[in-house]
C-alpha positions, 0 to 999 in steps of 0.5 A, spaced: 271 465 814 274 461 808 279 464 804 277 466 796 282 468 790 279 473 788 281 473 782 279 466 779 272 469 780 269 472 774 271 466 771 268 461 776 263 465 775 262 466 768 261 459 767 254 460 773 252 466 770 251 466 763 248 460 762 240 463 763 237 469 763 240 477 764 242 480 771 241 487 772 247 488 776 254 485 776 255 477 778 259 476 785 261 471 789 259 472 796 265 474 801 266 476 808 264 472 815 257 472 812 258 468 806 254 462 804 258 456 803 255 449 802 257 444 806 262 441 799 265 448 798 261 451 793 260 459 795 253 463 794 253 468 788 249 475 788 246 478 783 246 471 780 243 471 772 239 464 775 234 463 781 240 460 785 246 458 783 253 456 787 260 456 785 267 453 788 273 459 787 280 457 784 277 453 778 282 453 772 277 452 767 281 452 761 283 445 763 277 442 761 277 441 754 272 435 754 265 435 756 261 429 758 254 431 758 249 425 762 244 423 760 239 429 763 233 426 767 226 429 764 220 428 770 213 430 772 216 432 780 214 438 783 217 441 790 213 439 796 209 446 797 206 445 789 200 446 788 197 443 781 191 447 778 184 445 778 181 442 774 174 443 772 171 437 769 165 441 766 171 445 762 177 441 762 174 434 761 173 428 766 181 425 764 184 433 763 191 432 767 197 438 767 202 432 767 205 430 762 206 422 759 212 418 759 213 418 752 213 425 753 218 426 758 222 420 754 223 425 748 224 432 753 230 428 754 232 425 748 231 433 745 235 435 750 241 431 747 241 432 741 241 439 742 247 439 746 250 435 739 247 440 735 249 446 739 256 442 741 258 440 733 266 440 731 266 447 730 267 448 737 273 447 742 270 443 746 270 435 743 262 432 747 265 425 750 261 419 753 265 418 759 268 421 765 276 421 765 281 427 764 281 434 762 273 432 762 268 437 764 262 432 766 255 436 766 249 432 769 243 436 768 235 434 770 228 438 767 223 438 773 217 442 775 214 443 769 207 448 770 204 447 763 199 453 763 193 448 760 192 442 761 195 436 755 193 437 749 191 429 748 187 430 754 182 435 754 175 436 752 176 442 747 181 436 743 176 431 743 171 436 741 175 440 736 174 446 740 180 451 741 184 454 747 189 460 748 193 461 753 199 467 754 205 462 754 207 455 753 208 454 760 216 453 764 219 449 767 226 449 771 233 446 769 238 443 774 245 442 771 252 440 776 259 441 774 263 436 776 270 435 775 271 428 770 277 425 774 275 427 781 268 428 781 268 435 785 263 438 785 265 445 781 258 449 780 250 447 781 245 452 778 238 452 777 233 455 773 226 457 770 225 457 764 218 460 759 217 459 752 215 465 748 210 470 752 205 471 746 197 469 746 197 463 742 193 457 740 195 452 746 198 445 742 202 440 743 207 442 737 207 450 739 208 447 746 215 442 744 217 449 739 217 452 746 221 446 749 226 447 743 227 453 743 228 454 750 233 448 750 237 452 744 238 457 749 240 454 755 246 450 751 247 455 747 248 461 753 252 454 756 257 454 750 258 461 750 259 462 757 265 456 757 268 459 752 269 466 756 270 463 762 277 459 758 279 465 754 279 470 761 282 466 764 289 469 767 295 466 765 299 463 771 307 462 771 
């Protein structure tokens, strides 16, 4: 069994567990001879706020007041076992498809940045940087697996019709994020999770659907900053 400081804990963890979503017990690092340890280190946290998450323990995180956030990846990628949904083509339209263009992909990324420099503005404690070095927090973050709950708007038969659809929600889709240490590039913390727009019957548009897209990347940078800043303000004092 590998050794864990128990009191680095709630701050590694602080940095995982408040990024998304709500747990319904307390966040804790697995220990004991059947914990889960990757082969870099990271340990498997229960009652985890995301669908998965790993940390590394003994991180001093209040050494990290720079954050360089890669260019995050937008794709139409699914896991292997995906299954898309049918398309009928006396309903949909012969050219109705739930993958989304790659102009689309394009501004998904471009959004994602620009949230970051909105969320992370001078007002924060942390200064947004444009390369790895010291005292840097270097944040790669990828958005995949989108499951649209109708097909593009564009491409539908009720578009080219002017008919109408509704659906319950906008859809999800699943962000990955790794922390890495800007100076030695280790892994510190990978985390993913599935994220949904406002659960709400509405009418299925493209700029209902990219309202969702926003809010939803506002709430996943905000939860990051705030959970940044907890994690560094919890953190003991060492002599």
């Amino acid at each position: 069994m590998r050794h864990i400081n128990t009191s680095h804990i709630a701050m590694a963890g602080l940095v995982v567990f408040g990024l998304f979503g709500c747990a319904t017990q307390p966040a804790t690092l697995q220990q004991g001879p059947d914990a889960e340890i990757t082969k870099d280190g990271l340990v498997k946290v229960d009652n985890s706020r995301l669908a998965l998450s790993y940390v590394r323990p003994d991180v001093d995180w209040t050494q990290y007041s720079k954050l360089y956030f890669r260019p995050t990846k937008v794709t139409n990628d699914h896991p292997k076992d995906y299954r898309a949904p049918r398309v009928d083509p006396q309903t949909d339209g012969l050219n109705a498809t739930y993958d989304l263009p790659q102009e689309s992909l394009e501004k998904m990324a471009q959004q994602f940045s620009k949230t970051v420099q909105d969320v992370f503005n001078h007002e924060q404690p942390f200064e947004l940087v444009t390369r790895a070095g010291p005292n840097t927090l270097v944040i790669d973050t990828a958005v995949s697996d989108i499951r649209l709950s109708a097909p593009v708007e564009s491409s539908r038969r009720s578009y080219n019709s002017m008919g109408k659809t509704y659906t319950q929600n906008s859809g999800s889709m699943v962000l990955l994020a790794v922390l890495k240490d800007g100076q030695t590039d280790e892994v510190l913390a990978k985390a993913a999770d599935r994220a949904i727009g406002f659960d709400q019957w509405r009418q299925n548009t493209k700029v209902f659907n990219w309202g969702d897209v926003k809010t939803v990347y506002r709430r996943w940078v905000n939860d990051f900053k705030n959970a940044l800043m907890t994690a560094a303000a919890d953190t003991p004092e060492t002599n």
